[in-house]
C-alpha positions as CSV (number, residue, x, y, z in Angstrom):
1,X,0.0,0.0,0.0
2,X,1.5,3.5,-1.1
3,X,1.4,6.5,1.1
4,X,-1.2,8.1,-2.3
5,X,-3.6,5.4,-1.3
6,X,-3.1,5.6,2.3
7,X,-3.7,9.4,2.4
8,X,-6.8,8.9,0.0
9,X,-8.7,6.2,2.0
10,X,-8.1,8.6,5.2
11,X,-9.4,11.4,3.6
12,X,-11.7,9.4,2.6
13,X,-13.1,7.9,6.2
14,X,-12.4,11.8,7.4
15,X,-14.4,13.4,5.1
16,X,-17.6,10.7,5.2
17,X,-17.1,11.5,9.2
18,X,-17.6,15.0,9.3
19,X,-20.1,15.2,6.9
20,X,-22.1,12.7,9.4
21,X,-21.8,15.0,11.7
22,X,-22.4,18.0,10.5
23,X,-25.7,16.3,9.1
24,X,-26.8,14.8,12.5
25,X,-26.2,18.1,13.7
26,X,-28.6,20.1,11.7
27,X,-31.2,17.5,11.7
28,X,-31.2,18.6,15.5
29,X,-31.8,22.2,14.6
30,X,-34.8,23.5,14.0
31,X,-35.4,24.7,11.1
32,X,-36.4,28.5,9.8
33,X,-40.1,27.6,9.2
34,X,-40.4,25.7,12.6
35,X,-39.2,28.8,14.3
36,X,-41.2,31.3,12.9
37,X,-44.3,28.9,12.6
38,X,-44.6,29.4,16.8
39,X,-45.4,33.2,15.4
40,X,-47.2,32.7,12.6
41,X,-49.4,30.3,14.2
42,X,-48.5,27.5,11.0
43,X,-45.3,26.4,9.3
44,X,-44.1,27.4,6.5
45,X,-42.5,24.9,4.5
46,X,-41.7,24.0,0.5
47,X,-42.8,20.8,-0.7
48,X,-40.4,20.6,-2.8
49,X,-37.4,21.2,-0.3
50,X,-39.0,19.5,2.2
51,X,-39.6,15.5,-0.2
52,X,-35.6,16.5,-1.0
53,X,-34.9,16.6,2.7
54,X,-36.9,13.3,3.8
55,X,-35.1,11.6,0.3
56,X,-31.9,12.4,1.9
57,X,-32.6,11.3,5.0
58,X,-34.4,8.6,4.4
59,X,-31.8,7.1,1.5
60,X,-28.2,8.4,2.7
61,X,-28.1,10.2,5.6
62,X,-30.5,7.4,8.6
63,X,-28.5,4.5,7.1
64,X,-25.2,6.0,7.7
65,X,-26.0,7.0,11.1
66,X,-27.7,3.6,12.3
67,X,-24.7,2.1,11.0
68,X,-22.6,4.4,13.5
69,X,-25.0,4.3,16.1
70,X,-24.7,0.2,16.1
71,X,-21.0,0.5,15.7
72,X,-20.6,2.8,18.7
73,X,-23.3,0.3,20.8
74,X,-21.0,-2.5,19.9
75,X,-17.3,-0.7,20.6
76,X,-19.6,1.7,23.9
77,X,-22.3,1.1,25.9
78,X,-26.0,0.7,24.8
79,X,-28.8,3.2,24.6
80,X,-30.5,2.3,27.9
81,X,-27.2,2.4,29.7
82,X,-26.4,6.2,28.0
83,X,-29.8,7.0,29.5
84,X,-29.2,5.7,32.8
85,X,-26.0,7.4,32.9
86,X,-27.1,10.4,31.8
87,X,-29.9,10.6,34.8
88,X,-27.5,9.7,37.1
89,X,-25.3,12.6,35.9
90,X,-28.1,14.7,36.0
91,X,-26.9,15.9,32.3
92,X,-30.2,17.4,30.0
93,X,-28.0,15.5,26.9
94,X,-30.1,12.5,24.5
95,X,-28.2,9.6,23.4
96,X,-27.8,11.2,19.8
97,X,-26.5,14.0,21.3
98,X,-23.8,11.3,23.4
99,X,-23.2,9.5,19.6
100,X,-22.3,12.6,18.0
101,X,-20.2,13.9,20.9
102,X,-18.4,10.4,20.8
103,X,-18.1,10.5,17.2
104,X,-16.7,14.2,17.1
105,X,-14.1,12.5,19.8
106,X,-13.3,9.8,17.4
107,X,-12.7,12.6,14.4
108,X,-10.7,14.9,16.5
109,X,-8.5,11.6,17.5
110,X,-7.8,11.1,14.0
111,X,-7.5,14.5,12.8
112,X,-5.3,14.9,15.2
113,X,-2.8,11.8,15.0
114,X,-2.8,11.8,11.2
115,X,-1.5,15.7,11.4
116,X,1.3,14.6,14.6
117,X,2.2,11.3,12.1
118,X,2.6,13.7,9.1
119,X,5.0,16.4,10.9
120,X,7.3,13.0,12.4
121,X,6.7,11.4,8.5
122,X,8.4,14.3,7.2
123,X,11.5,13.7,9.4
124,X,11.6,10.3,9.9
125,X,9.8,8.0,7.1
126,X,8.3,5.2,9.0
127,X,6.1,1.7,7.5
128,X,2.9,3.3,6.8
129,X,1.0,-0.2,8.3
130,X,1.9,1.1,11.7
131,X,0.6,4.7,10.5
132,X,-2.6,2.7,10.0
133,X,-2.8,0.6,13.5
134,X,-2.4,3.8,15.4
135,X,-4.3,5.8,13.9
136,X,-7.1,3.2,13.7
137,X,-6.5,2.4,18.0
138,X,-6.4,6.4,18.5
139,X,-9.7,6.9,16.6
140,X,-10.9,4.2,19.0
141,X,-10.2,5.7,21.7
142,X,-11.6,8.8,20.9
143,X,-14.7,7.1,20.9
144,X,-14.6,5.4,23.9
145,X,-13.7,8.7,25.9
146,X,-16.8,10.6,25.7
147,X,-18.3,6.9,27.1
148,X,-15.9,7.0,29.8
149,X,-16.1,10.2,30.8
150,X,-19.7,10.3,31.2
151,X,-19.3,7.4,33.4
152,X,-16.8,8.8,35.5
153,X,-19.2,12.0,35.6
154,X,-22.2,9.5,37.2
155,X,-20.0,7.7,39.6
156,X,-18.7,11.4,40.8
157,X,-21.9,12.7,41.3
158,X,-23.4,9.7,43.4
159,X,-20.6,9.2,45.5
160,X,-21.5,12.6,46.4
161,X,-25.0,12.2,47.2
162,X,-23.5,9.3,49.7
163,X,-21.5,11.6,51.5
164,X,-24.1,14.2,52.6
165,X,-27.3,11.5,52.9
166,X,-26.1,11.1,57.0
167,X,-26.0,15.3,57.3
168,X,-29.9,15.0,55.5
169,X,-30.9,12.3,57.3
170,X,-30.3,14.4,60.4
171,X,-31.8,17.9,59.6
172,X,-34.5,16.6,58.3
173,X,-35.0,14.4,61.9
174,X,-34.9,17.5,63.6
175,X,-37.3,19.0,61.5
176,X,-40.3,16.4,62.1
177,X,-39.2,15.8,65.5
178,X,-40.1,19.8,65.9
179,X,-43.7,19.6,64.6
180,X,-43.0,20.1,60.7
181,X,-44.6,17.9,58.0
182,X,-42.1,16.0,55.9
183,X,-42.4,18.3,52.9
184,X,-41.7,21.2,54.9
185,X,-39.0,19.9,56.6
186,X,-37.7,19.0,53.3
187,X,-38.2,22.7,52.3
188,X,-36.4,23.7,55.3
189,X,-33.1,21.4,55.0
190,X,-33.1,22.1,51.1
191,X,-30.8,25.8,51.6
192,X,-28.3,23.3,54.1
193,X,-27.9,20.7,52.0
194,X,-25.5,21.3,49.4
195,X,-24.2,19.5,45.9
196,X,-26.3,17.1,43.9
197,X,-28.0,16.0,47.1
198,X,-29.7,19.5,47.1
199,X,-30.6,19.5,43.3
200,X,-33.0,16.3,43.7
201,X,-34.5,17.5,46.8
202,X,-35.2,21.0,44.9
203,X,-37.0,18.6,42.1
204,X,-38.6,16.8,44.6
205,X,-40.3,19.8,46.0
206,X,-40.7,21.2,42.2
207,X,-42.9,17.7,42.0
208,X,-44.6,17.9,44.6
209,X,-45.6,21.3,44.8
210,X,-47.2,21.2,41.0
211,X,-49.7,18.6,42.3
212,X,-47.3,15.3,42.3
213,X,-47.9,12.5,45.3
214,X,-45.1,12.8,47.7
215,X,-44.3,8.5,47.5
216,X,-44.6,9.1,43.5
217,X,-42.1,12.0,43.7
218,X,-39.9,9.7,46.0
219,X,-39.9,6.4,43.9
220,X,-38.9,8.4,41.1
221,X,-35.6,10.1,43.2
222,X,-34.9,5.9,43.9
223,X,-35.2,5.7,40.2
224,X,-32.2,8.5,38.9
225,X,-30.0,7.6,41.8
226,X,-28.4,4.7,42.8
227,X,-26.7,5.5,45.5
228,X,-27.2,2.9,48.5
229,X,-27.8,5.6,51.4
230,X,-30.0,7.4,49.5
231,X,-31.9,4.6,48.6
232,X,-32.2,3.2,52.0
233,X,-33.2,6.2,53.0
234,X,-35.9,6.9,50.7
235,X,-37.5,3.5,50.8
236,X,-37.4,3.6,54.7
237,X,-39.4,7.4,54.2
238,X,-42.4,5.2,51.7
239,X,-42.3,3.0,54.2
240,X,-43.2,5.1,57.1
241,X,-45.8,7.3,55.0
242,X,-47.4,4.0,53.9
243,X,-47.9,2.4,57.6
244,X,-47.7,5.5,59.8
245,X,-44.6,4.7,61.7
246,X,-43.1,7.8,63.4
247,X,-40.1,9.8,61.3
248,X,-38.2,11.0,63.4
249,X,-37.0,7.7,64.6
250,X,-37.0,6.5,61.4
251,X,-34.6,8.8,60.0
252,X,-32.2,8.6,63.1
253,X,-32.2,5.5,62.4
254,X,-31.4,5.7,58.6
255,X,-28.5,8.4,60.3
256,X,-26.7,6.0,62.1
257,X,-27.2,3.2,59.6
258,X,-25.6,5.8,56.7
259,X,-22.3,6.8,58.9
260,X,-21.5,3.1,60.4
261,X,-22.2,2.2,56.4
262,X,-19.5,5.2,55.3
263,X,-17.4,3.9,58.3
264,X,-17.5,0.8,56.4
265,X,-16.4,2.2,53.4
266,X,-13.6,4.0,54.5
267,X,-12.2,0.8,56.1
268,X,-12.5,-0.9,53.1
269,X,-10.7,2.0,51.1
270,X,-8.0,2.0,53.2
271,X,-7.2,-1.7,52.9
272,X,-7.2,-1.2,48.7
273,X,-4.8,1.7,49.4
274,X,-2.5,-0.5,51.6
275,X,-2.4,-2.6,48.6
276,X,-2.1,-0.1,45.9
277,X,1.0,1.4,48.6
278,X,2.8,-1.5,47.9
279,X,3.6,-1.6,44.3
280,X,5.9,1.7,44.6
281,X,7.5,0.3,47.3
282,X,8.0,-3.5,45.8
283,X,8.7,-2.4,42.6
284,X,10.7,1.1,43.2
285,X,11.7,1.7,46.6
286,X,13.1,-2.1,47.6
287,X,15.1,-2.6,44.5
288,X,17.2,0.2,44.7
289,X,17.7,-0.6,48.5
290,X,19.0,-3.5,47.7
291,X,21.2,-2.1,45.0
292,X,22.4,0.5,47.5
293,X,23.0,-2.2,49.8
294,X,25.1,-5.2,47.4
295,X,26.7,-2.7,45.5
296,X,30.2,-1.7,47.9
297,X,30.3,-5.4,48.3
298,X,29.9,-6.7,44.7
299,X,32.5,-3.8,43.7
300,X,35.0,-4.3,46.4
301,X,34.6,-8.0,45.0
302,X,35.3,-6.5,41.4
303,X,38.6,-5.0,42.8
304,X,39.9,-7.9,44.3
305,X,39.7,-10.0,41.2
């Protein structure tokens, strides 16, 4: 394979790539006549441009991008698991909007390594079949980062939650235990409670307050987190709505049970950090101790041979 044909099946992939984009980007966009058909009270649209548009998309551009969207579910994560993520995260995204974001990664990685590869090619000419694994394993990457990233983003933001359930749990004890109804003591706590914790009690009360049933409002919270505390939490809270049992017990109950679980968990940290400790140490530290330490005598045995 010549560099000619290299560069040309690149440009190639490139090209087809952006143009993917870009057209999954304006199919997101509303168009002129949707805009101005909220004013006009109708929209506004030519046949003509419109059976060209639904040909296009219909013939050229939906087949390319079901094509990526499987390739992506095959290499990523599926579209239920995007949305599950995405909840957790608490982003307003779609999963097209995920796809394109990881295929715009994907471009940008090879955009990017073909343009580094070119600047070392002129220098140093290299085989181009390695030219072709990396960029190939970069593009990869590229679309397994936005993936990643948005996992790393849901994980963050319910470990979070975790930490300040116990502090909740509290407040909102005191609250009941002085009179208040759980909603109000919920509207109360929600200006002490800070982070992602805050945001779902806020929606909680937005829920409520346009007419929603408290338990609904609350099975829904155990739907878009995870997070065991605030689960345990929540369910305990149905449960004492549903037979009457008395709150404020209940949730210093759930208090207690949410710090001896963090206690847990910081115990169980620790010993995965003692181990993760001991690689430096074994594989850095120790070796050159021992070097320090055979070297005089290996060299004084040098000298006297």
């Amino acid at each position: 394979m010549t560099m000619n044909l290299l560069g040309f099946l690149i440009g190639s992939g490139l090209s087809l790539g952006v143009v993917t984009s870009y057209s999954a980007y304006r199919r997101q966009r509303p168009t002129l006549s949707q805009r101005a058909g909220n004013y006009l009270g109708e929209k506004q649209v030519r046949p003509e441009l419109s059976d060209v548009k639904t040909l296009l998309d219909e013939n050229l551009l939906s087949p390319l991008q079901d094509a990526l969207n499987r390739l992506l579910e095959y290499f990523g994560s599926t579209g239920p698991s995007v949305k599950r993520r995405l909840a957790e995260a608490n982003l307003p995204w779609t999963i097209k909007k995920v796809r394109l974001l990881q295929l715009l990664s994907g471009l940008a990685a090879l955009v990017l390594t073909t343009l580094i590869w070119g600047f070392w090619h002129l220098h140093s000419p290299e085989n181009p079949w390695v030219f072709l694994i990396v960029t190939i394993i970069c593009g990869i990457l590229g679309l397994l980062a936005p993936d990643r990233w948005l996992t790393w983003k849901a994980k963050t933001r319910q470990s979070q939650i975790g930490m300040v359930v116990p502090d909740c749990a509290e407040l909102i004890s005191l609250s009941v235990a002085a009179g208040e109804g759980l909603v109000d003591a919920l509207t109360r706590v929600r200006p002490s409670i800070p982070g992602p914790l805050g945001e779902e009690i806020e929606e909680v009360l937005g829920v409520v307050k346009v007419g929603t049933p408290l338990p609904e409002a609350l099975n829904k919270l155990i739907q878009r987190n995870p997070d065991p505390a605030l689960n345990r939490l929540t369910e305990a809270l149905l449960v004492a709505i549903e037979r009457g049992t008395p709150l404020a017990q209940v949730l210093r109950a759930q208090s207690l049970d949410a710090r001896e679980a963090q206690r847990r968990e910081l115990i169980e940290m620790g010993g995965r950090k003692e181990i993760a400790m001991l690689i430096p140490v074994v594989f850095l530290i120790l070796p050159v101790t021992i070097l320090f330490a055979l070297y005089p005598g290996l060299a004084s045995l040098k000298i006297g041979f």
